[in-house]
C-alpha positions in Angstrom: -28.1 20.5 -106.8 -25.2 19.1 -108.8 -23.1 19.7 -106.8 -24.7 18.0 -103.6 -24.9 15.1 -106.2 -20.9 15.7 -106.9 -19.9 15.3 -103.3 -21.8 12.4 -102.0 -20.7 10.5 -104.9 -17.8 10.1 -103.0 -19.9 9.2 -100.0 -21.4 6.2 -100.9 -17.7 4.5 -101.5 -16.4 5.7 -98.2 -19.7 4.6 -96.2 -18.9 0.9 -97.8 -15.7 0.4 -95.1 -15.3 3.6 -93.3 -17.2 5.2 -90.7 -15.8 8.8 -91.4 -18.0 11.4 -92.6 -17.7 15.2 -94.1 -19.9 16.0 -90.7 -16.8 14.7 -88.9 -14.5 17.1 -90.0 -16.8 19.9 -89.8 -18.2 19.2 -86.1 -14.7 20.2 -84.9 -14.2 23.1 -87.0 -18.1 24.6 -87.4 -18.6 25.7 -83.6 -19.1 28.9 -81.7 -16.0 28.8 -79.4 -16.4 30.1 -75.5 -13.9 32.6 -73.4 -14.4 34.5 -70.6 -17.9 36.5 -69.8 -15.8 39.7 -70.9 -14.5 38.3 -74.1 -18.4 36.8 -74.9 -19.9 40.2 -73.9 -17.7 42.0 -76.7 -18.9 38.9 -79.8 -15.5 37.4 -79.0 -13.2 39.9 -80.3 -9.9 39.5 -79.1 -7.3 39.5 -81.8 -6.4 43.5 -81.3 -7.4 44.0 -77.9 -5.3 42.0 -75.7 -4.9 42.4 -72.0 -7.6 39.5 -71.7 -6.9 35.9 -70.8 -8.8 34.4 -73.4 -6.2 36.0 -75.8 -4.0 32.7 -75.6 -6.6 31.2 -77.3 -7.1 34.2 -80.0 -4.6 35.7 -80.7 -1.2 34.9 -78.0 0.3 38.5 -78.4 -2.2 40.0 -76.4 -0.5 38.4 -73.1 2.0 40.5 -73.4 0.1 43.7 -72.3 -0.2 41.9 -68.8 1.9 43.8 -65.9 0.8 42.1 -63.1 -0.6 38.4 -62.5 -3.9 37.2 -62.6 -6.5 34.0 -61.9 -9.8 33.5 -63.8 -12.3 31.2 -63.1 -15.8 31.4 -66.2 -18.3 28.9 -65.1 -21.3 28.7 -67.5 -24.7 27.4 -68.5 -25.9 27.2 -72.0 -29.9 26.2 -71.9 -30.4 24.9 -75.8 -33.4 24.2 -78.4 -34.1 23.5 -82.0 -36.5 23.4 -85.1 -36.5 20.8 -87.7 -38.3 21.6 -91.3 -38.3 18.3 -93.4 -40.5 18.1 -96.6 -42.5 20.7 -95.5 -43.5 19.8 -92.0 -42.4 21.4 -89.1 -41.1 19.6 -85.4 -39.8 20.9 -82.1 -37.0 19.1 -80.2 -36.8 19.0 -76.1 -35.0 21.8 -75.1 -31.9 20.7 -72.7 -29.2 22.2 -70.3 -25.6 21.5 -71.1 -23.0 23.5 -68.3 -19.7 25.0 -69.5 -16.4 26.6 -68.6 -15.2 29.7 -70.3 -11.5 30.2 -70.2 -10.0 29.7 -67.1 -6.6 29.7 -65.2 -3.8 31.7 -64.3 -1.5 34.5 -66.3 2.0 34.8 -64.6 3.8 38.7 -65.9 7.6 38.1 -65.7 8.0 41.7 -65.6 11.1 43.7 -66.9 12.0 47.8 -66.6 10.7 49.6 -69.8 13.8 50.9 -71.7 12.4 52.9 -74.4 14.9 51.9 -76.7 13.7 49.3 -78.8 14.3 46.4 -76.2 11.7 43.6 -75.2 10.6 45.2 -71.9 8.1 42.8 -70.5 6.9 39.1 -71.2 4.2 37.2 -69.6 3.0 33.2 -69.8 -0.5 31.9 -69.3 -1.8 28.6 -68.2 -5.7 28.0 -69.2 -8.9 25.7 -70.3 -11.3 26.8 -72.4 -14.4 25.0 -73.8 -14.0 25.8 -77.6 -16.9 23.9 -79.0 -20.1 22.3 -77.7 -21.4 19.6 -78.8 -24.8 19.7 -76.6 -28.3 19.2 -77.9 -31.4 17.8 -79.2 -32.6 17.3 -83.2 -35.7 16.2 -84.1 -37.6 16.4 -87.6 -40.1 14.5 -89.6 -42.1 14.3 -92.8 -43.9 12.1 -95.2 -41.2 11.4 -98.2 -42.9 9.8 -101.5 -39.5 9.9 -103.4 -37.0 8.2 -101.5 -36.5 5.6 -98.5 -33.2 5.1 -96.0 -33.6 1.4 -97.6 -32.6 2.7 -100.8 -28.8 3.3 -100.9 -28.5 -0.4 -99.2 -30.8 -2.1 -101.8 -28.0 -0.6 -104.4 -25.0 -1.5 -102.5 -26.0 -5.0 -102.1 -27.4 -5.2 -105.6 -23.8 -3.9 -106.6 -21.7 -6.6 -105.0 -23.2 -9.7 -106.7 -22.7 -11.4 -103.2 -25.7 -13.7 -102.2 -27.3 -12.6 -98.9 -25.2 -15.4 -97.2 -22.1 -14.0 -98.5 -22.7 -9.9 -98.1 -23.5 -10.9 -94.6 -19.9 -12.5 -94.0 -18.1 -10.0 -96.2 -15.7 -7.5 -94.7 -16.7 -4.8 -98.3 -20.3 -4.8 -97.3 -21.2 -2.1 -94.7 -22.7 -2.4 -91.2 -26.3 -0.7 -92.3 -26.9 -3.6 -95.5 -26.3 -5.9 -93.6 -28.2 -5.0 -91.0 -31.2 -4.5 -93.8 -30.4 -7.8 -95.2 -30.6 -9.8 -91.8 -33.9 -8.3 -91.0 -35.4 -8.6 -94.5 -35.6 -4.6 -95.1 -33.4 -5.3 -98.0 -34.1 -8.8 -99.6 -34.6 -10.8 -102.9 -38.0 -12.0 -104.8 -38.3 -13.7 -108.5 -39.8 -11.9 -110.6 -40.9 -13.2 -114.3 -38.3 -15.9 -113.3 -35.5 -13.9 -112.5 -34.1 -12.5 -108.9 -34.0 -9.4 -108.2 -33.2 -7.1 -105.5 -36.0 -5.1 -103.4 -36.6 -2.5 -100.4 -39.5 -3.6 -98.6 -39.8 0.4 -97.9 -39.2 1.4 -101.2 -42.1 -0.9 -102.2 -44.7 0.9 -99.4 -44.7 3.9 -102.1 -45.4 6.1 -99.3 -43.4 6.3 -95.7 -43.3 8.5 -93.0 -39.8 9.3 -91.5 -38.3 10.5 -87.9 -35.2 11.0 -86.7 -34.3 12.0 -83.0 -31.0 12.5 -82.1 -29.3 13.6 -78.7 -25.8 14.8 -78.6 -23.5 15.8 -75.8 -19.9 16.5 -75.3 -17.0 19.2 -76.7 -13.8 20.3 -76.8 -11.8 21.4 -74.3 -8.3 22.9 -74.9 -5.8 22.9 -72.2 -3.5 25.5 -73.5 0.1 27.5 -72.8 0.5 30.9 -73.9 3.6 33.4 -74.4 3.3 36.6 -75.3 6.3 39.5 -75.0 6.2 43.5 -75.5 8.7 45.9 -77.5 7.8 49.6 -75.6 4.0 48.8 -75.7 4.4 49.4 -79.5 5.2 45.7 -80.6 3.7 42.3 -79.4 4.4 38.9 -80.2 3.0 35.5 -79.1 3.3 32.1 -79.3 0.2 29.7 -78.1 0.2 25.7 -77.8 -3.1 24.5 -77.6 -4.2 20.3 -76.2 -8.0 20.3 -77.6 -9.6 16.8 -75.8 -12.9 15.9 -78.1 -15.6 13.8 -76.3 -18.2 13.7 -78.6 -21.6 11.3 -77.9 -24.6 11.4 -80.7 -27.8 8.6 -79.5 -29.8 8.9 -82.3 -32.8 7.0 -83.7 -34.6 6.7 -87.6 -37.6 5.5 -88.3 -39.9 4.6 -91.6 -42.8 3.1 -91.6 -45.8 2.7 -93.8 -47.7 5.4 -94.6 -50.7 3.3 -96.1 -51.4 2.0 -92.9 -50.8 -1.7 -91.7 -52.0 -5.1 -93.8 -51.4 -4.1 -97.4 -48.2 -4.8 -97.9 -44.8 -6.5 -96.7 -43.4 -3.4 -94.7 -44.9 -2.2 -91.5 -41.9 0.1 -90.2 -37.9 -0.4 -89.5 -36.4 1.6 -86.7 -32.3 2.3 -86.6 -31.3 3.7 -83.3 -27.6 4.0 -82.9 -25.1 5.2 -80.4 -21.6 7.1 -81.8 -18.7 8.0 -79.5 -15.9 10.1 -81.0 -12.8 10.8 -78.5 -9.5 12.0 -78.9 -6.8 14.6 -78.3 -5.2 16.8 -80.4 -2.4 19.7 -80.6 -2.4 22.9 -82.2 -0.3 26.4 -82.5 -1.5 29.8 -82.3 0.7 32.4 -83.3 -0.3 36.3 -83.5 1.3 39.9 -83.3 -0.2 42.8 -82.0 0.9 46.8 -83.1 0.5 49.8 -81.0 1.0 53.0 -84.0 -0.6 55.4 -81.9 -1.8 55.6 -78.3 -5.4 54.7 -79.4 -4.9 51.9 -81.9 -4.4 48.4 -81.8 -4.3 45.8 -85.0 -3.6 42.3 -84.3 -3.0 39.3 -86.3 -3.1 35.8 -85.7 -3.0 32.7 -87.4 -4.0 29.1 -86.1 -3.0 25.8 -87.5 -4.6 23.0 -87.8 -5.6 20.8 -84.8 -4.0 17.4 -85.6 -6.0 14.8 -83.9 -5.8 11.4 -83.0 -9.8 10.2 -82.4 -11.1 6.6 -81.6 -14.7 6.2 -82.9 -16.8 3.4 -81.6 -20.7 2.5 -82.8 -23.6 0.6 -81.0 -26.3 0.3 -83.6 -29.8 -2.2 -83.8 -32.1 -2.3 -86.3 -36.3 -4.1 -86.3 -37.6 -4.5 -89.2 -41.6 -5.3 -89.4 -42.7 -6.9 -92.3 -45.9 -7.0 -92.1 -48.1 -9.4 -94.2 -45.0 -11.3 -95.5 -45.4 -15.1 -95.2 -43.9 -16.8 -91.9 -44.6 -16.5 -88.8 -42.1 -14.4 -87.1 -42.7 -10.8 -88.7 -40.3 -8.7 -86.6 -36.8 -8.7 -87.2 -34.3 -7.4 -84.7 -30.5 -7.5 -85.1 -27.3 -5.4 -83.5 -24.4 -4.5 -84.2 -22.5 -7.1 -81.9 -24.6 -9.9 -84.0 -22.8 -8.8 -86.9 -18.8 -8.6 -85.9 -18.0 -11.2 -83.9 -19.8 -10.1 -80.0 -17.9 -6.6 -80.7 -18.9 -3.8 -81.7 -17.2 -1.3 -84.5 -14.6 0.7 -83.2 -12.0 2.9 -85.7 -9.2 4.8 -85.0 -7.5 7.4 -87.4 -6.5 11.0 -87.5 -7.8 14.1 -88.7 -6.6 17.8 -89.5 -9.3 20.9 -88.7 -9.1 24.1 -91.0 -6.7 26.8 -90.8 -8.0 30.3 -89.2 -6.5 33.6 -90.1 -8.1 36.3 -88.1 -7.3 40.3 -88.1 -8.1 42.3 -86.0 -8.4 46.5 -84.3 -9.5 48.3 -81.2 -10.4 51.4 -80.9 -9.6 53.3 -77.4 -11.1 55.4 -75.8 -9.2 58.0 -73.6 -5.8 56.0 -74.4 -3.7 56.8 -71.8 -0.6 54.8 -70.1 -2.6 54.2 -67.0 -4.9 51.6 -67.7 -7.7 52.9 -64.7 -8.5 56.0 -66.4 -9.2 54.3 -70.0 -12.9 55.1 -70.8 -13.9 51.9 -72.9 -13.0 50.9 -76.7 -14.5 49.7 -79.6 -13.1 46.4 -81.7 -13.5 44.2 -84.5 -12.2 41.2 -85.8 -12.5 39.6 -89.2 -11.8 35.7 -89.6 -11.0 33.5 -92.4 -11.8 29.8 -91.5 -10.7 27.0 -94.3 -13.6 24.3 -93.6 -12.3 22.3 -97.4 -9.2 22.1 -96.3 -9.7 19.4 -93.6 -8.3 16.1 -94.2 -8.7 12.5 -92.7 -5.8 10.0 -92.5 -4.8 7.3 -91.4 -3.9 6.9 -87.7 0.0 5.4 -86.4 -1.6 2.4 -85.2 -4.0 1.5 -88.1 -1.2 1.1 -91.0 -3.3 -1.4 -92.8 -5.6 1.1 -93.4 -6.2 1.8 -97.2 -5.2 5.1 -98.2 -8.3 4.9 -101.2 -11.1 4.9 -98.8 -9.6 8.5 -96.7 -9.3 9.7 -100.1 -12.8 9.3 -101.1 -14.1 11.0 -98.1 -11.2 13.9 -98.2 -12.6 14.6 -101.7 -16.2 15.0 -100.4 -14.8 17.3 -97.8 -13.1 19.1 -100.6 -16.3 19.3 -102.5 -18.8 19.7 -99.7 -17.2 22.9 -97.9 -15.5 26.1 -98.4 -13.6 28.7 -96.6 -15.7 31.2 -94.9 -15.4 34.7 -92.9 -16.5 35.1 -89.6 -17.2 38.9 -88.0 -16.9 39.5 -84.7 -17.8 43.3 -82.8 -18.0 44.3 -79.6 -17.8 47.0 -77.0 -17.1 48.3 -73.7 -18.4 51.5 -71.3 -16.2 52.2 -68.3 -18.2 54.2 -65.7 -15.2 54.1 -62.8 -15.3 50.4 -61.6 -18.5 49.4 -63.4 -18.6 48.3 -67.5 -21.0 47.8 -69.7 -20.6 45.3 -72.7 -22.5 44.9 -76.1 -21.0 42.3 -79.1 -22.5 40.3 -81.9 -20.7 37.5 -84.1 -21.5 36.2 -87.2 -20.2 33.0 -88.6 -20.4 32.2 -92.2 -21.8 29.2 -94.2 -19.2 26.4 -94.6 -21.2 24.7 -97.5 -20.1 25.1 -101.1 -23.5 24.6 -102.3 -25.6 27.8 -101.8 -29.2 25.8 -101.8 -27.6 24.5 -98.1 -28.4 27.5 -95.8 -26.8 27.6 -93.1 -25.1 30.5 -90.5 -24.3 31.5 -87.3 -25.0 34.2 -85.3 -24.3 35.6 -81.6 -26.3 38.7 -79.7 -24.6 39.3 -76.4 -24.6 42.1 -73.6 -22.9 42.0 -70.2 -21.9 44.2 -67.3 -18.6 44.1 -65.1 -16.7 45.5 -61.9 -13.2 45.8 -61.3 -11.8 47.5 -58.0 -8.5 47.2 -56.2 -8.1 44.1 -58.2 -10.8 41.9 -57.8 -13.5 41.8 -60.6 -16.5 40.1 -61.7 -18.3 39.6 -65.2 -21.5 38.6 -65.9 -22.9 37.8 -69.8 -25.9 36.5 -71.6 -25.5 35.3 -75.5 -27.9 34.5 -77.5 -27.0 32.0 -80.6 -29.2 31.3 -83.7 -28.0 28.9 -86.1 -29.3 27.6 -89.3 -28.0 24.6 -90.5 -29.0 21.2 -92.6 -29.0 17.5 -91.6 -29.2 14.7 -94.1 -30.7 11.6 -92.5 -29.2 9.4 -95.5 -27.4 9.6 -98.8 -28.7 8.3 -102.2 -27.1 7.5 -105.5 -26.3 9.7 -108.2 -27.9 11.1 -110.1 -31.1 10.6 -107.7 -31.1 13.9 -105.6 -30.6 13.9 -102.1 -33.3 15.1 -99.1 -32.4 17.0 -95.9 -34.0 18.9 -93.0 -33.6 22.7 -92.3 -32.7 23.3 -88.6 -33.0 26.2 -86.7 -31.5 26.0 -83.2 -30.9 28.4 -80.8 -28.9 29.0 -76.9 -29.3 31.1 -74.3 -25.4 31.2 -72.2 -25.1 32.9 -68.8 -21.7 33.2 -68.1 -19.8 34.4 -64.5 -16.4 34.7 -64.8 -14.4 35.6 -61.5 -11.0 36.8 -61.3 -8.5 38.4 -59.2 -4.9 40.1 -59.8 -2.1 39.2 -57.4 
């Protein structure tokens, strides 16, 4: 647990002024990206097989196996559900139906007589739109928590500024959830033995029960142009620029209340519900090889940059606040976010850099021979190396005033919080004349330094196809499991954190149509 403690150290500073998070960085580099139904069938293995639209997103060199032209169209659904374990109890979320698009668009081959002699013979471009991360679906978990309270963190942050409530309210270094506690009188002061001190009206219950719902929708799409040229079907190169557009929306909603019941004390409950938006747009390089020794080998490498994006984050929050039994007679406390900057509500703008991927990659052939009709399937595999510590916040071209200290605090919890990670992907194909039949599986390793986080990724798929006189048809269904963690809030060192165990899982049906021209 030290080093949970280690990292969000460096939490609690950048929470004071900053809305940026670890989670940020790793929303956009933690996902299970889409392609066509063919490429899903197969776990997404692309990087040595080539001759597959969804290659521009993979690895570019396989674009230059195309001969002839060709328009995709990979309409989805993904139907989605999750498990929350916090401090021992168990909770279900709603399931809930997001709809997707697999890689799409058009691959133009600019042709060129094979030589034989060494010389580029053939080079092709690609146009497409791919959904590489989805950001839809449901969290729920609850429990009854006799150590620690949301109220805690912002009973210390307050009681570290020396402000008065007056002035914490009005200061620009005090963050938007303290004050918040403060207006309602979550956070306050009392006298005690003559002297003033700071409390949590939660804190002071002993005993609360906690809940957090949270609905999230969005992604990333990535508009992107490919290149990819051949050497005598020996040697491939290719070049991929990639225009990711994040839209990400989390309406979310925490809740304590009193788990001794109503009339004892001077907390009943306090309820934070918030709405988070995250958009932006970002660019990206892709740049891979591919190598032909033998008739019935491929290898393939590829290595992607970062995505450098420029993101705009905005916040509606409230809090209410009953307490109780306290003297007066209002008892519940309500404020928002607009009641605490001027009628507006937050909004930041800065950029951020995802991890680096490295991915290698074979196939396997079977019945390699120069005409592509009479190949009798393959088998292939690719191995990926993903950088998750390596992503870094900064600030954006239009917020200069921004303090270069507070991106540093949260780029050394990133650096502390994650690690780089492989991913393994396998798949293959059956041809029986112009039917194929598809089996794959993925599995996407733990970003988390700490090993008490458990957390993974995993992808079961299976699909048929049918390709005659160029016109063909895929259909796929993936199953996803994932186990991951969620910390509703942060305490101080060297008080351990608490966190929920989440189990979701998806069920994607994927079409994709396509013809050759």
């Amino acid at each position: 647990m030290k080093r949970i403690l280690y990292t969000f150290s460096f939490l609690t500073i950048a929470l004071v002024s900053k809305a940026q998070l670890p989670e940020d960085a790793l929303r956009v580099g933690w996902s299970l990206p889409s392609g066509t139904a063919r490429t899903m069938a197969i776990g997404g293995a692309m990087a040595g097989l080539g001759g597959e639209i969804t290659a521009t997103h993979i690895n570019p060199a396989g674009i230059g196996l195309y001969k002839t032209n060709e328009f995709v169209l990979s309409p989805g659904i993904n139907l989605l559900g999750s498990k929350g374990s916090f401090r021992g109890t168990d909770a279900t979320a709603s399931n809930s139906t997001a709809f997707g698009l697999g890689t799409s668009g058009f691959v133009f081959a600019l042709g060129g007589a094979k030589t034989g002699n060494g010389k580029w013979t053939s080079k092709a471009i690609s146009l497409t739109v791919n959904r590489t991360a989805n950001f839809g679906g449901t969290t729920y978990y609850k429990g009854l928590n006799t150590y620690s309270s949301f109220s805690e963190p912002l009973a210390n942050e307050f009681a570290n500024s020396n402000l008065t409530i007056d002035q914490a309210l009005n200061s620009s270094n005090v963050s938007m959830l303290t004050k918040m506690a403060l207006y309602t009188y979550l956070v306050d002061t009392m006298t005690v033995l003559g002297q003033k001190q700071v409390i949590s009206r939660a804190e002071m219950a002993g005993a609360v029960n906690q809940e957090y719902k949270a609905t999230t929708k969005g992604g990333v799409t990535e508009f992107a142009l490919g290149y990819g040229t051949n050497m005598d079907d020996k040697f491939y190169l290719g070049l991929g620029i990639g225009i990711p557009v994040m839209n990400y929306e989390r309406t979310a909603t925490y809740t304590e209340s009193d788990a001794n019941g109503r009339g004892n004390n001077e907390f009943a409950y306090s309820t934070y519900s918030e709405t988070f938006t995250s958009k932006g747009v970002g660019v990206n390089l892709k740049l891979g090889m591919m190598f032909k020794p033998i008739e019935r080998l491929r290898f393939g490498l590829a290595v992607h940059t970062p995505t450098l994006y420029t993101l705009d984050e905005k916040i509606t929050a409230s809090m209410t606040t009953d307490i109780d039994t306290a003297t007066g007679s209002v008892k519940v406390f309500t404020v928002n976010s607009k009641d605490l900057y001027n009628g507006e509500n937050p909004q930041t703008k800065y950029d951020l850099s995802s991890p680096w991927r490295f991915i290698l990659g074979g196939t396997y052939i079977l019945n390699e021979v120069e005409d592509v009709t009479k190949h009798q399937g393959f088998i292939t595999a690719d191995v990926e190396y993903v950088t998750y510590g390596s992503s870094r916040f900064s600030a954006s071209g239009n917020e200069s005033g921004s303090t270069g200290g507070n991106f540093k605090a949260v780029n050394d919890a990133v650096k502390a919080a994650y690690k780089g990670a492989l991913n393994v992907k396998v798949g293959g194909e059956l041809k029986f004349k112009v039917i194929m039949a598809r089996l794959g599986f993925a599995y996407f390793g733990s970003p988390y330094d700490d090993k008490e986080l458990k957390a993974n990724r995993m992808n079961i798929s299976g699909g048929l196809g049918y390709r005659n006189k160029g016109f063909f048809i895929d259909l796929t269904y993936v199953h996803s499991l994932t186990k991951d963690v969620n910390f509703p809030y942060r305490v101080d060192p060297p008080r351990l954190n608490t966190f929920a165990s989440l189990r979701d899982r998806a069920s994607n049906v994927m079409v994709t149509l396509g013809v050759k021209f």
